[in-house]
Backbone as numpy.savetxt, mean C-alpha at the origin, in Angstrom:
# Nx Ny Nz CAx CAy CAz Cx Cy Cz
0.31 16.43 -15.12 -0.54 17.60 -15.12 0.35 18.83 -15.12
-0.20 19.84 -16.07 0.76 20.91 -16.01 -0.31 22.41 -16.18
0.26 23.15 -15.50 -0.78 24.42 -15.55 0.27 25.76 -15.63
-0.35 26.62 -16.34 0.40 27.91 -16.58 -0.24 29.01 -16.11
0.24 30.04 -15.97 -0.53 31.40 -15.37 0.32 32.64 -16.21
0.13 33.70 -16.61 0.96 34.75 -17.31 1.61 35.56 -16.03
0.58 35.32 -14.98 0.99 36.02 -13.33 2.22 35.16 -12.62
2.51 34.30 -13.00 2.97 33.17 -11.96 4.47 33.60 -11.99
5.35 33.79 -10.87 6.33 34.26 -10.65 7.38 33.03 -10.79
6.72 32.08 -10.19 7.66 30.35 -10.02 7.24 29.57 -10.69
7.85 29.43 -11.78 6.93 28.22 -13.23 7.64 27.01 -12.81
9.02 26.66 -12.04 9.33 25.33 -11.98 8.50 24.24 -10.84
7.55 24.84 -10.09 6.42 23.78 -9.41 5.25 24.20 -10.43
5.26 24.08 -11.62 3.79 23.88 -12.06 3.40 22.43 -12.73
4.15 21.60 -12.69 4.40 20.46 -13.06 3.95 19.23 -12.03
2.93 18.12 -12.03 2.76 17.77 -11.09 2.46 16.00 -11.79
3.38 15.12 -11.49 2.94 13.74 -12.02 2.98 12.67 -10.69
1.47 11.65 -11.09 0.86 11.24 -10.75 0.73 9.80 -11.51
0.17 9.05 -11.03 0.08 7.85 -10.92 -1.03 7.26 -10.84
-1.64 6.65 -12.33 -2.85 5.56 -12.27 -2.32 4.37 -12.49
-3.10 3.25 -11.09 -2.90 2.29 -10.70 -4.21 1.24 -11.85
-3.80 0.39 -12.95 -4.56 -0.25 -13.18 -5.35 -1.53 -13.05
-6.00 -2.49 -12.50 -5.81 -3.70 -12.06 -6.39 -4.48 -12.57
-6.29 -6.06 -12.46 -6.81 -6.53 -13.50 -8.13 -7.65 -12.28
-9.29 -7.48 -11.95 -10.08 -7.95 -11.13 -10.70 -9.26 -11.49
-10.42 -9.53 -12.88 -10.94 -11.08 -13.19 -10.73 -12.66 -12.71
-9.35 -12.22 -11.53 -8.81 -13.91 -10.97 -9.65 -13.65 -9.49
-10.79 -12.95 -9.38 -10.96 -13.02 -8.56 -10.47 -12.38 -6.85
-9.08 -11.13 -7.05 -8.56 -10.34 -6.23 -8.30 -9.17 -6.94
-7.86 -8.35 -6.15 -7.56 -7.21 -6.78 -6.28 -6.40 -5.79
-5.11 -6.60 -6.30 -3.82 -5.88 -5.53 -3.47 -4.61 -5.32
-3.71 -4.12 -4.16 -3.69 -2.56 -4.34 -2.07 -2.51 -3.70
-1.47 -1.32 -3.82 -0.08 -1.12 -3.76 0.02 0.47 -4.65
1.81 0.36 -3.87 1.84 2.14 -4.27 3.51 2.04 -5.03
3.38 0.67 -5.21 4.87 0.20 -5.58 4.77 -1.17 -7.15
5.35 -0.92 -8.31 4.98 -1.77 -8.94 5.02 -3.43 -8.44
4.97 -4.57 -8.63 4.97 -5.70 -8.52 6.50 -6.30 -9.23
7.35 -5.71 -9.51 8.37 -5.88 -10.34 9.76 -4.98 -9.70
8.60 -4.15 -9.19 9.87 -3.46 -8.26 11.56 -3.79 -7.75
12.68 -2.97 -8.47 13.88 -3.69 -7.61 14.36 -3.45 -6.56
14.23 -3.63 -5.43 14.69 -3.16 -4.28 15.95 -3.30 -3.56
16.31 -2.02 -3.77 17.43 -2.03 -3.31 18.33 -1.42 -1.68
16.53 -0.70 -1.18 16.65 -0.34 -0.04 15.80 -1.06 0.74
15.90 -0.47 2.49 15.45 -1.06 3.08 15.01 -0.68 4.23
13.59 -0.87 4.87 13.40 -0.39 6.28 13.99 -1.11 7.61
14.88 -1.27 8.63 14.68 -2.11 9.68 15.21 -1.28 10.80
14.79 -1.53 12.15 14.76 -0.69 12.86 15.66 -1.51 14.42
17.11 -1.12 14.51 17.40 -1.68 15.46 16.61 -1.74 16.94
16.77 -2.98 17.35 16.08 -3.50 18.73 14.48 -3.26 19.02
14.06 -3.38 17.80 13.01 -3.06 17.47 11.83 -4.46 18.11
12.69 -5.27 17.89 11.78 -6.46 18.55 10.28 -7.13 17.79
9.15 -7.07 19.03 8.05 -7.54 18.40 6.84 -6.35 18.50
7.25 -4.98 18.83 6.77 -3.58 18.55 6.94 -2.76 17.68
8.24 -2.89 16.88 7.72 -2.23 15.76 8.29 -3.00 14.15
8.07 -1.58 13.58 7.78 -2.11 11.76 7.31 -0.85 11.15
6.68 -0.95 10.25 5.96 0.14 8.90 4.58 -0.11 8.86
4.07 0.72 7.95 2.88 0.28 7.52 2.31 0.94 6.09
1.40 0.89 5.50 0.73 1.91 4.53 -0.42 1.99 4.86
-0.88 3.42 4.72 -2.35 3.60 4.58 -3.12 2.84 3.28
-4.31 2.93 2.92 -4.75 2.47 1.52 -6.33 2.70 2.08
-7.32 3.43 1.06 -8.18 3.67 0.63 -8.86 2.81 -0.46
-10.07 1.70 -0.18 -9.98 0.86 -1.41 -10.93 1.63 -2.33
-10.68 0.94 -3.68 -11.49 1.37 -4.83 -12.89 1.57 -4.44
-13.55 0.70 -3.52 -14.93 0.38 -3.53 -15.69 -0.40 -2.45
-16.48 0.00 -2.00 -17.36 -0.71 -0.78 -18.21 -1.18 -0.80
-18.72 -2.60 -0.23 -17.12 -3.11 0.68 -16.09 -3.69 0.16
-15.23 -4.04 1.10 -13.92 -4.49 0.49 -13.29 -5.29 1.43
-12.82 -6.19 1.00 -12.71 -7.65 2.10 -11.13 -7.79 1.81
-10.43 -7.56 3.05 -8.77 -7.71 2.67 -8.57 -9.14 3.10
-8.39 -9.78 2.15 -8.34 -11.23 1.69 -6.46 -11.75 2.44
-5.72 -10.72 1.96 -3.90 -11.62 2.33 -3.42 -10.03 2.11
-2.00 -10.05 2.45 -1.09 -8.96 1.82 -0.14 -9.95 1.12
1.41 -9.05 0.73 2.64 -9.19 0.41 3.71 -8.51 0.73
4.68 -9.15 1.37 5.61 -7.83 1.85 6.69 -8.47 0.97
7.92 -7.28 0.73 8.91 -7.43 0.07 9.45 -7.36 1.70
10.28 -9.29 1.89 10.87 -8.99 3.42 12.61 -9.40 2.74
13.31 -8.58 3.58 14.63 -8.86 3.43 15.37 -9.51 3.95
16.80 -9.54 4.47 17.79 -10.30 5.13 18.48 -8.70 5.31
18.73 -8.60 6.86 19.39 -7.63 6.89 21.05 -8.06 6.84
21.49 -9.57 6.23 22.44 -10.28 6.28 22.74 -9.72 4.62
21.90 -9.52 4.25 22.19 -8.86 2.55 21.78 -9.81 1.65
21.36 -9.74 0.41 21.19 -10.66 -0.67 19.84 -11.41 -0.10
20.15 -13.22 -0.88 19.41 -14.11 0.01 19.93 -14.83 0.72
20.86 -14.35 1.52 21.09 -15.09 3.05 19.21 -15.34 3.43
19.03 -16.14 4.29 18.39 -16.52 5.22 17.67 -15.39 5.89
16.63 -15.15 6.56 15.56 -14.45 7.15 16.12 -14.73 8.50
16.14 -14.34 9.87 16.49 -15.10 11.39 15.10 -14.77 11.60
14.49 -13.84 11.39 13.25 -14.18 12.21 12.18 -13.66 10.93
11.01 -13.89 11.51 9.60 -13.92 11.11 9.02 -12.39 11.17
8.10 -12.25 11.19 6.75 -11.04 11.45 5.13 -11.25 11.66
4.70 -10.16 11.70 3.39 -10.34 12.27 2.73 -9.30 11.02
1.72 -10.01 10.48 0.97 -8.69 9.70 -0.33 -8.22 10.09
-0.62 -7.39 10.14 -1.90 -6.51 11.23 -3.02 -5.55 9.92
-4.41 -6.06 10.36 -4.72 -4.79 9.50 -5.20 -3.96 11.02
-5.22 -2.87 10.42 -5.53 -1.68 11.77 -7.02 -0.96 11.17
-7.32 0.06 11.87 -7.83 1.08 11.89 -8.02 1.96 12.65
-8.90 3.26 12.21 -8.43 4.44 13.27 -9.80 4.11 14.48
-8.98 5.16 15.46 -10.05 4.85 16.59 -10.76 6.67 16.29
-11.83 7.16 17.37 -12.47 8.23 17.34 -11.84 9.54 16.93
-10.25 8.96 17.29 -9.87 10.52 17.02 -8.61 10.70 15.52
-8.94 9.61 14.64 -8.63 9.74 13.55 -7.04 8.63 13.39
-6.50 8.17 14.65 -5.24 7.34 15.17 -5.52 5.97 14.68
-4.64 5.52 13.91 -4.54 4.19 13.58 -4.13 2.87 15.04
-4.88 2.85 15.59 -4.93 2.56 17.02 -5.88 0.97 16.87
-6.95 0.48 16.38 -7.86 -0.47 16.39 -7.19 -1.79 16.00
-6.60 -2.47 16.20 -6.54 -4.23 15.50 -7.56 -4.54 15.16
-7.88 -5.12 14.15 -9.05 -5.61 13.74 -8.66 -7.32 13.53
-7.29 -7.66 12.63 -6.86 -8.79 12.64 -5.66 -9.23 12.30
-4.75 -10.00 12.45 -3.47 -10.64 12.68 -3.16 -11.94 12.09
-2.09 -11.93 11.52 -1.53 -13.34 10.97 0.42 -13.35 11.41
0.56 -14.12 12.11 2.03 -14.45 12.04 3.05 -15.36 10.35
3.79 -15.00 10.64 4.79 -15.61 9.97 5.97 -16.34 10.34
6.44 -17.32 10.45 7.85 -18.17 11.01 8.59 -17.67 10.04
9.80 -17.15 10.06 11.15 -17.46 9.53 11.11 -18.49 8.35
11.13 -19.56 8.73 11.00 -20.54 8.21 10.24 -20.45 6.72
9.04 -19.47 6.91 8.43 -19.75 5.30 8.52 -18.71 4.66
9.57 -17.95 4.85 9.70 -16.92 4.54 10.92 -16.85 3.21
11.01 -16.17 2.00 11.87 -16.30 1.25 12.44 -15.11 1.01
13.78 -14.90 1.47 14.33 -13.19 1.01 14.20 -13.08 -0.07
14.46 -11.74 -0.32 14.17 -10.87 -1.28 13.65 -10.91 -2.26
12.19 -11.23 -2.07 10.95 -11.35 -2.95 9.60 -11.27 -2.17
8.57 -10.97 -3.12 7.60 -10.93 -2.02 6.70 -12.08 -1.64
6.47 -11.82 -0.29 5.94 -13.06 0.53 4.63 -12.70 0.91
3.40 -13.78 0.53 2.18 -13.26 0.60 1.86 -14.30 2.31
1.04 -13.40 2.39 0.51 -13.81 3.44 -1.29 -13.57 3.78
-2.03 -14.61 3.73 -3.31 -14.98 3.79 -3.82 -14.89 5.33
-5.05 -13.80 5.57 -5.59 -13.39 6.83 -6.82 -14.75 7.10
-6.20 -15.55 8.04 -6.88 -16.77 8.94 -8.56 -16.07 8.93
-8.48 -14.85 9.20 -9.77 -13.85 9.65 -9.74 -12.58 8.47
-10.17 -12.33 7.76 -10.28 -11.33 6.59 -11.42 -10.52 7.49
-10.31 -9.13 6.72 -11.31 -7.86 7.64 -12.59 -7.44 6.26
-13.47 -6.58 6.25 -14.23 -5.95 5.27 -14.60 -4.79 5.74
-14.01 -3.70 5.22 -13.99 -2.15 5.40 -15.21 -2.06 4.21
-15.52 -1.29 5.14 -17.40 -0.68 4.44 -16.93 1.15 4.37
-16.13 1.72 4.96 -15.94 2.88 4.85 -14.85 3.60 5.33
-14.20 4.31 4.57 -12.83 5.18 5.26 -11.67 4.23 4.69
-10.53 4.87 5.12 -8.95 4.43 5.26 -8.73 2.30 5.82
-7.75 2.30 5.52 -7.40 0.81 6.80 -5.84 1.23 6.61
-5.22 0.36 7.36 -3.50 0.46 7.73 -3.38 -0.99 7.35
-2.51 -1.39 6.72 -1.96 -2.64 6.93 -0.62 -2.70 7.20
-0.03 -3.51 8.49 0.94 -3.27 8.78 2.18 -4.52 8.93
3.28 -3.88 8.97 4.44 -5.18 9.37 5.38 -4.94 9.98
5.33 -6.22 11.11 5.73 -6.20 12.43 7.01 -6.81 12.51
7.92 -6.46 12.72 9.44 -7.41 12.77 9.06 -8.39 14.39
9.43 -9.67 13.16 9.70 -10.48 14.81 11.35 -10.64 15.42
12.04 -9.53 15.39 13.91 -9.59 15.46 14.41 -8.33 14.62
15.77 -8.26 14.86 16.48 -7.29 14.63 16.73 -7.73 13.19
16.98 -8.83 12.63 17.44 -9.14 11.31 16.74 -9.26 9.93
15.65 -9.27 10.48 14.45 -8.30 9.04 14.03 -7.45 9.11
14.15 -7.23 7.70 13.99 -5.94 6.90 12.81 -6.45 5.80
12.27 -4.81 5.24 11.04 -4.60 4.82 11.70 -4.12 3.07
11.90 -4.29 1.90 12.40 -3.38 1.23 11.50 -1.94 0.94
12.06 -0.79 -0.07 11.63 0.26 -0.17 11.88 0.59 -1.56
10.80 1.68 -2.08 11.17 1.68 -3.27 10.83 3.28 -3.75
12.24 3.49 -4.17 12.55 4.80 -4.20 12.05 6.18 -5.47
11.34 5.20 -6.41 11.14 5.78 -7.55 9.87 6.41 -7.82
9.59 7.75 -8.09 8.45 7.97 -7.55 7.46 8.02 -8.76
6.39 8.29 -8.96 5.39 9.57 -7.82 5.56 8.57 -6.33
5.51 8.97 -5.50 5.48 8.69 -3.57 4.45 8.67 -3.34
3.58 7.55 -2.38 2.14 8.51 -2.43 2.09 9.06 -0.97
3.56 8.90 -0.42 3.17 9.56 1.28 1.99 9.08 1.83
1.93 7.94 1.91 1.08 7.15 2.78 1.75 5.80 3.70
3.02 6.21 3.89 3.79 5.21 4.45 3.96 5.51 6.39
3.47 4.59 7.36 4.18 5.18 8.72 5.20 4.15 8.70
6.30 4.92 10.09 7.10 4.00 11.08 6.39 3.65 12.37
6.81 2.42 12.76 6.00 2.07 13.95 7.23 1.42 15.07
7.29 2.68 16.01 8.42 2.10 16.70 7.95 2.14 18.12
8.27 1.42 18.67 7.87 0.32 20.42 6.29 1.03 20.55
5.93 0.50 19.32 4.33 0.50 19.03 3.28 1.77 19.12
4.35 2.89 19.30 4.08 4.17 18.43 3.92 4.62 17.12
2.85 5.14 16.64 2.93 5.31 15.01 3.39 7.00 14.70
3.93 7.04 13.80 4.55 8.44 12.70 4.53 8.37 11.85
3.97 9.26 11.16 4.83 9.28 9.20 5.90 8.90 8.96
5.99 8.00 8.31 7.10 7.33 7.90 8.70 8.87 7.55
9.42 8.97 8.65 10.77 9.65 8.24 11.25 10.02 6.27
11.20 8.59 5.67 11.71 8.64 4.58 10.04 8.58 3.54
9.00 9.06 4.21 7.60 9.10 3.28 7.72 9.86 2.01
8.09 11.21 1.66 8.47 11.71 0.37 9.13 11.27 -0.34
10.00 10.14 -0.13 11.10 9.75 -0.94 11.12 8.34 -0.51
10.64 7.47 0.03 10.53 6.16 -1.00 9.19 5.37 -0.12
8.54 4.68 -1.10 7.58 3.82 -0.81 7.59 2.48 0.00
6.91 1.93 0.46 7.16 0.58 1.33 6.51 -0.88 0.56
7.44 -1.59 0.25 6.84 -2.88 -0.35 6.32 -3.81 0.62
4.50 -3.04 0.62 3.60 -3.96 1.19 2.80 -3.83 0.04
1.97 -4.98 -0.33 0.52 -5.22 -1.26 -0.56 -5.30 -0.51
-1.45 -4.88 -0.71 -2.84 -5.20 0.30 -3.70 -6.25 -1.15
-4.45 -7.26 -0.41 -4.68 -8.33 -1.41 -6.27 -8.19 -1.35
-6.96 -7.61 -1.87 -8.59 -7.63 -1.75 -9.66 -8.32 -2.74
-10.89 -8.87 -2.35 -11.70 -9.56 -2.71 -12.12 -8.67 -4.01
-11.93 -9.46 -5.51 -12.76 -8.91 -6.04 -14.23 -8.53 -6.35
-14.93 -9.13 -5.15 -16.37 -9.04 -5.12 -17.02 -7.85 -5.03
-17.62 -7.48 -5.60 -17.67 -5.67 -5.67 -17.34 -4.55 -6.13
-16.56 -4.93 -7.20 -15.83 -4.25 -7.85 -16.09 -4.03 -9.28
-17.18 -4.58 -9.82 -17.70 -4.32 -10.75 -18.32 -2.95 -11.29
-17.99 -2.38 -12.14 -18.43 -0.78 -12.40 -19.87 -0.49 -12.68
-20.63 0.46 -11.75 -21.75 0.88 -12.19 -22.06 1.39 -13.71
-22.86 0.69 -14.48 -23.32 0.74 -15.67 -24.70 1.44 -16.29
-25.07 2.15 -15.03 -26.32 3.03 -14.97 -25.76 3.87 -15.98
-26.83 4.01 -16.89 -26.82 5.16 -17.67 -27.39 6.46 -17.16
-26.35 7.39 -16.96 -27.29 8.78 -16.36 -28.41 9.58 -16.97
-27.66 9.37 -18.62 -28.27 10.49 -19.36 -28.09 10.24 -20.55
-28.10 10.81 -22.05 -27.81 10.71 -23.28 -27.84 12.39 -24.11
-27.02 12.66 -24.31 -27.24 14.17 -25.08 -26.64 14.25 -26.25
-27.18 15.09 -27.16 -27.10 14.73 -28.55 -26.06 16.41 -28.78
-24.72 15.64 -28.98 -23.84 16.68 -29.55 -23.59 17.54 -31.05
-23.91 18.53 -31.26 -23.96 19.24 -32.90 -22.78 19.65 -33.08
-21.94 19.18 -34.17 -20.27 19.73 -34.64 -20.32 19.57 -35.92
-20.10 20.61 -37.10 -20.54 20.32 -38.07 -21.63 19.83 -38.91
-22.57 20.68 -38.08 -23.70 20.25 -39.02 -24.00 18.55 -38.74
-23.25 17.22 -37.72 -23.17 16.38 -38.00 -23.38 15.94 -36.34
-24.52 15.04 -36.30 -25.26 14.50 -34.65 -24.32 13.60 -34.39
-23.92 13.85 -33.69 -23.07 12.90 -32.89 -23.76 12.25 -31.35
-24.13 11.11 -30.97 -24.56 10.14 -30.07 -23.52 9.66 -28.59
């Protein structure tokens, strides 16, 4: 998007790019994310002595209500580098806000072992209990179980600044939110997602002498 003014004193912020997310809803899910699926990651979130309190998270707004968060995907790392081995596991959380707008509510939880975990790629993970947001925001979040995983990040933008840090189970805007994204996927039911096909109206356009429909 670009806009001009003959008044405008500062023409180098008139420039503003953005990001449509397209998805494909026919297998039955629909992957929302603020990071491609192909993504290379080369950075990384982890938070010394961080334990089993903190981690990241993203906000996400779904397409359509309701919306049933079926699994996520996290891009989890080896803070050993490469694919060394994972030492520990995580916890993935969807949240929501409480009265005063705070991502404060658990709604539901899935662990992860070490064990089934594969560095540096993403690892889906299926909610035992699937939440269904009927309205507003949700958080989905990830919880380090140890000092030795990591979350990757992805630096290339548009950003959508919807990333927190979550440290000894305090939440913030993510420190590095303008400048790089967090490889989590939120995994949702495609049930519902079908586009309203109501016809509003029909008006008959004149250009050249010639009706256009």
């Amino acid at each position: 998007v670009s806009v001009s003014n003959n008044s405008d004193l500062n023409t180098y912020n008139n420039n503003n790019d953005f990001e449509m997310v397209v998805v494909d809803s026919s297998n039955g899910e629909v992957a929302l994310s603020y990071v491609p699926a192909d993504s290379t990651f080369i950075n990384m979130v982890i938070w010394g002595g961080g334990g089993s309190t903190s981690g990241a998270a993203i906000k996400v707004i779904p397409p359509y209500y309701p919306a049933t968060i079926v699994g996520a995907e996290f891009f989890v790392m080896s803070s050993l580098g490469g694919f060394n081995p994972i030492p520990h596991g995580f916890t993935a959380n969807i949240v929501t806000e409480d009265l005063q707008g705070y991502p404060a509510v658990l709604q539901t939880s899935e662990s992860v072992a070490n064990s089934a975990l594969f560095p540096s790629q993403w690892n889906r993970v299926d909610f035992t209990n699937p939440y269904t947001v009927t309205s507003g925001a949700v958080y989905v979040s990830w919880i380090m179980g140890g000092d030795s995983i990591a979350l990757g990040t992805d630096p290339y933008p548009p950003i959508s600044n919807r990333s927190f840090e979550i440290l000894d189970g305090d939440w913030a805007e993510y420190r590095q939110g303008a400048n790089q994204d967090l490889g989590i996927r939120v995994i949702i039911s495609s049930n519902g997602a079908h586009p309203d096909t109501t016809v509003l109206g029909i008006e008959n356009i004149v250009f050249d002498n010639d009706v256009v429909l």
